[in-house]
C-alpha angles and dihedrals in degrees: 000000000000119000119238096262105056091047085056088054095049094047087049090056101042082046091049089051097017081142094022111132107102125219109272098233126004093230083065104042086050088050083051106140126219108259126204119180095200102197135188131214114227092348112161131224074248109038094102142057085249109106106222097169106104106177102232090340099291132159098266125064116221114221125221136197091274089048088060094037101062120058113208108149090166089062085039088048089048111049085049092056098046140357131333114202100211095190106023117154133206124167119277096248138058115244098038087058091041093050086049094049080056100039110033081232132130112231091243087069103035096047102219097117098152139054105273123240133190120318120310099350131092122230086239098044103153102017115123124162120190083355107304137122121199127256131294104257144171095275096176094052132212116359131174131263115284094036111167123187083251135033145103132280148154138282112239094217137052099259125216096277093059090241104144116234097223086076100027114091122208125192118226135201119197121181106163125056136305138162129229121205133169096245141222098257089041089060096041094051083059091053087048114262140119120250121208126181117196122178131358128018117152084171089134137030125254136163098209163326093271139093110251097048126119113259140194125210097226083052071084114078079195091068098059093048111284106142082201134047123195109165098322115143140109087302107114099187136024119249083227145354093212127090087219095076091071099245139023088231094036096256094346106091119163126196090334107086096112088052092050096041091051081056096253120167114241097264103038087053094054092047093054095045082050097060103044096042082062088049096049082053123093118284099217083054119087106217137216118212121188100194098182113176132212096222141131093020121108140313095082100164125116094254090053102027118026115107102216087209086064111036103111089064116147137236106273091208095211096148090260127099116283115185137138090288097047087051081049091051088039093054092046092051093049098042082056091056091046093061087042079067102055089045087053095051098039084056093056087046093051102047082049087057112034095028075236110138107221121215116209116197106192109196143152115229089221145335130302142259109284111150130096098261102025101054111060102270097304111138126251112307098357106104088067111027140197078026126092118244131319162266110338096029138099094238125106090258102063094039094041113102128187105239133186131162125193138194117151113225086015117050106052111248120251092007121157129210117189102164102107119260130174137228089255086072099068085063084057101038093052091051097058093045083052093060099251127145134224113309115254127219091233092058091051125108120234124215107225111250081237089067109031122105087234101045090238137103108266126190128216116254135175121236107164108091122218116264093202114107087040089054086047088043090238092123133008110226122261105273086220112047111139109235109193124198110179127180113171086175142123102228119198094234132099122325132234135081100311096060101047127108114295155154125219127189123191111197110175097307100338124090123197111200111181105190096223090225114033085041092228122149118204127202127197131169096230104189088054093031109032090167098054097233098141109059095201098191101110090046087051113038089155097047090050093050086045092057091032079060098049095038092052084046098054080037094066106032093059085044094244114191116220131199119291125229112201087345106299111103116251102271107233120277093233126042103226096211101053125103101222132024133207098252089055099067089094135028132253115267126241 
């Protein structure tokens, strides 16, 4: 463990280059391309007229209902004119994706595994099931370098009084874990360019809008780098998407006020906000702009959700529910799709006008609603079909995220990527767009021994690799690579054997799930049986210990947290160290 000093030391200095990588040459930081990471709340691996099932990864995508339900031309006109990710994989829940998009890291290593609450408190604080309690995890969420358990911050919104947060100082008190990072828009503000959040964060926890809340410095995104602010805060989803609430935030709304006021749903106000936030921004500078919208998130009922203009739709009649709530849904997916267009247009107009490329990176934070109960009426497995399950769980259906990058000129038109990649490599990805070297240790953030879910001093790695040379086909990606999701949580979602604590490892077409309480380990082949209907363990007793023993490895090296029975944490289901497992005393059949 490290002592106090030289933690100190270490802080000062992540504090003193928190961005502080170079560009590598200045050719190339003055070629910098805007960048926008254009990501969507609960969006499905369906929830789009892009196909993205590709049968064992073939040539031809085979559409399904969903696929002709929703119309989304700009996601269609994107992924033709640049790359499609068939298996990308993001958490399957919202915060521990978010805080790996910002810190390159995987959420084994950061600890926030689970979407954060207010201050100091888990969103499944009390819950046990069979005598365990979940992991000890990072509760209050991302913060910045230099982190202590005390100390004073900054509101991210204007609070009742009118007394404007960016003077107002506000005194925290942390006493159960966090992780600091040096974060994406910290780095990128040190390669030049201008960094904008609009929408949703929930980087960080928070109990409120007023003034007397608990607060947390990483529930402002100002605080982890962001020169802009529009709406992002703790708050994971918005009270309402129409202008007729009142407000978006139920009487909290923050840099949208024109947009609501001219009766403009949610996403199309934060599009517009967006936009012009990165107008209002110097032209020599590139920008980044993280547009992170609320939808389709909850709420889904007809006084939130409903779009007037497109309430006489008519039934689709694709064999699947269609109801109040689906037009609602319906209406959210396609409103998204709609501000992909102007995004897409506005980056055609800006190269036009700056000479700038712009990168857009189009991603789902997790998977989408699937259960009876969560997704809208739609019966067991079918909101995300041919998935299995839903968000929350370790199936594919509630891990697999639609992905498309595009880049005209740059990125090859109608290209299709199906080796499995994970949320931690846009960071990478970005940054090397953005001109940036290798990361260094020494611009790294650490996480005090007093705040991290271990007690003892962790420093920032990253662990996301960069897509770039595969979107340009300069390189195909390493069959093997080990991709690691791990949620050792309790979610407040729906009980029952998907949604318990797990690990899952994807390593080329197999995937490895070990359910954290039975004990059970599951293995499906996920490139010939996308819907993991065959669970091939017993068949294949070697291949499981080979990927138990990858997926403990990987485990133990990033410092992963698992559930706890009667206090004391679940012990790994392979020692590392030994010379022959269990599984391996007979071989696999045929």
């Amino acid at each position: 463990m490290l002592s106090r000093r030289t933690f100190l030391a270490m802080a000062a200095g992540g504090l003193a280059a928190a961005t502080l990588p170079a560009a590598t040459e200045t050719s190339e930081a003055s070629a910098a391309p805007d960048i926008v990471l254009f990501l969507v709340d609960d969006m499905g691996w369906q929830d789009t007229g892009v196909p993205f099932w590709y049968p064992n990864n073939g040539k031809q995508p085979r559409r399904t209902p969903l696929n002709e339900r929703y119309q989304t031309p700009h996601q269609m006109r994107m992924a033709s004119e640049g790359m499609l990710f068939s298996a990308a994989y993001a958490q399957p829940v919202c915060s521990p994706t978010r805080v790996s998009l910002l810190t390159g890291m995987n959420a084994a290593r950061h600890g926030v595994t689970n979407w954060v609450a207010g201050v100091n408190r888990a969103p499944s604080d009390g819950m046990r099931f069979e005598g365990y309690t979940e992991a000890r995890w990072a509760v209050n969420g991302l913060q910045p370098p230099g982190t202590m358990l005390e100390g004073v911050t900054r509101n991210a919104f204007n609070w009742p009084s009118g007394e404007y947060p960016a003077t107002a100082e506000v005194r925290y008190a942390l006493n159960r874990p966090y992780c600091c990072a040096t974060t994406l828009p910290m780095w990128l503000k040190r390669a030049g360019y201008a960094t904008i959040l609009a929408g949703k964060a929930h980087f960080g926890a928070g109990d409120g809008f007023a003034e007397t809340d608990a607060v947390t410095p990483g529930q402002n995104p100002r605080m982890l780098g962001f020169d802009v602010n529009l709406c992002g805060s703790h708050k994971g989803q918005p009270s309402a998407y129409r202008p007729e609430s009142g407000a978006y935030y139920g009487g909290e709304v923050f840099g949208l006020e024109a947009q609501r006021a001219q009766g403009k749903m949610l996403t199309e106000a934060l599009t517009r906000e967006a936009l012009a936030a990165v107008e209002a921004q110097d032209p020599a500078k590139p920008v980044f702009l993280y547009l992170s919208h609320f939808a389709l998130h909850t709420p889904h009922h007809d006084a939130a959700a409903r779009h007037s203009r497109r309430d006489a739709r008519e039934d689709p009649e694709d064999s699947l529910p269609w109801n109040a709530l689906e037009r609602n849904y319906c209406d959210l997916v396609e409103g998204i799709d709609a501000s992909l267009g102007e995004v897409l247009d506005w980056a055609i107009d800006r190269k036009a006008r700056t000479g700038r490329e712009v990168l857009v990176l189009f991603a789902g934070d997790n998977g989408g609603l699937s259960e009876p109960g969560q997704r809208l009426g739609m019966g067991e497995n079918q909101g995300n079909w041919p998935l299995r399950s839903g968000k929350g769980s370790c199936y594919e259906g509630g891990i697999r995220v639609p992905l498309i990058a595009w880049m005209p000129q740059r990125i090859k038109a109608g290209s299709v990527c199906h080796a499995p990649v994970i949320c931690e490599d846009l960071f990478a990805t970005v940054l090397d767009y953005a001109g940036l070297g290798a990361i260094s240790p020494l611009d790294c953030a650490v996480t005090p021994p007093e705040g991290s879910v271990d007690g003892k001093a962790r420093l920032q790695q990253v662990d996301g690799i960069s897509l770039r040379k595969v979107l340009e086909g300069g390189r195909s990606l390493e069959a093997m690579r080990p991709i690691l999701i791990h949620y050792p949580n309790l979610w407040s979602g729906v009980p029952g054997a998907a949604y318990n604590c797990y690990t899952a490892l994807r390593m080329g077409e197999w995937k490895l799930i070990w359910h954290h309480v039975s004990g059970e380990m599951e293995l499906y082949n996920v490139v010939s049986d996308v819907s993991e209907a065959k669970n091939q363990a017993k068949k294949r007793p070697s291949l499981v210990a080979k990927l138990a023993r990858e997926m403990c490895q990987l485990l133990q090296e990033r410092g992963a947290q698992l559930p706890r029975l009667d206090g004391e944490p679940l012990a790994l289901p392979v020692t590392l160290d030994a010379h022959e497992h269990e599984f391996e005393r007979k071989g696999d059949e045929r």
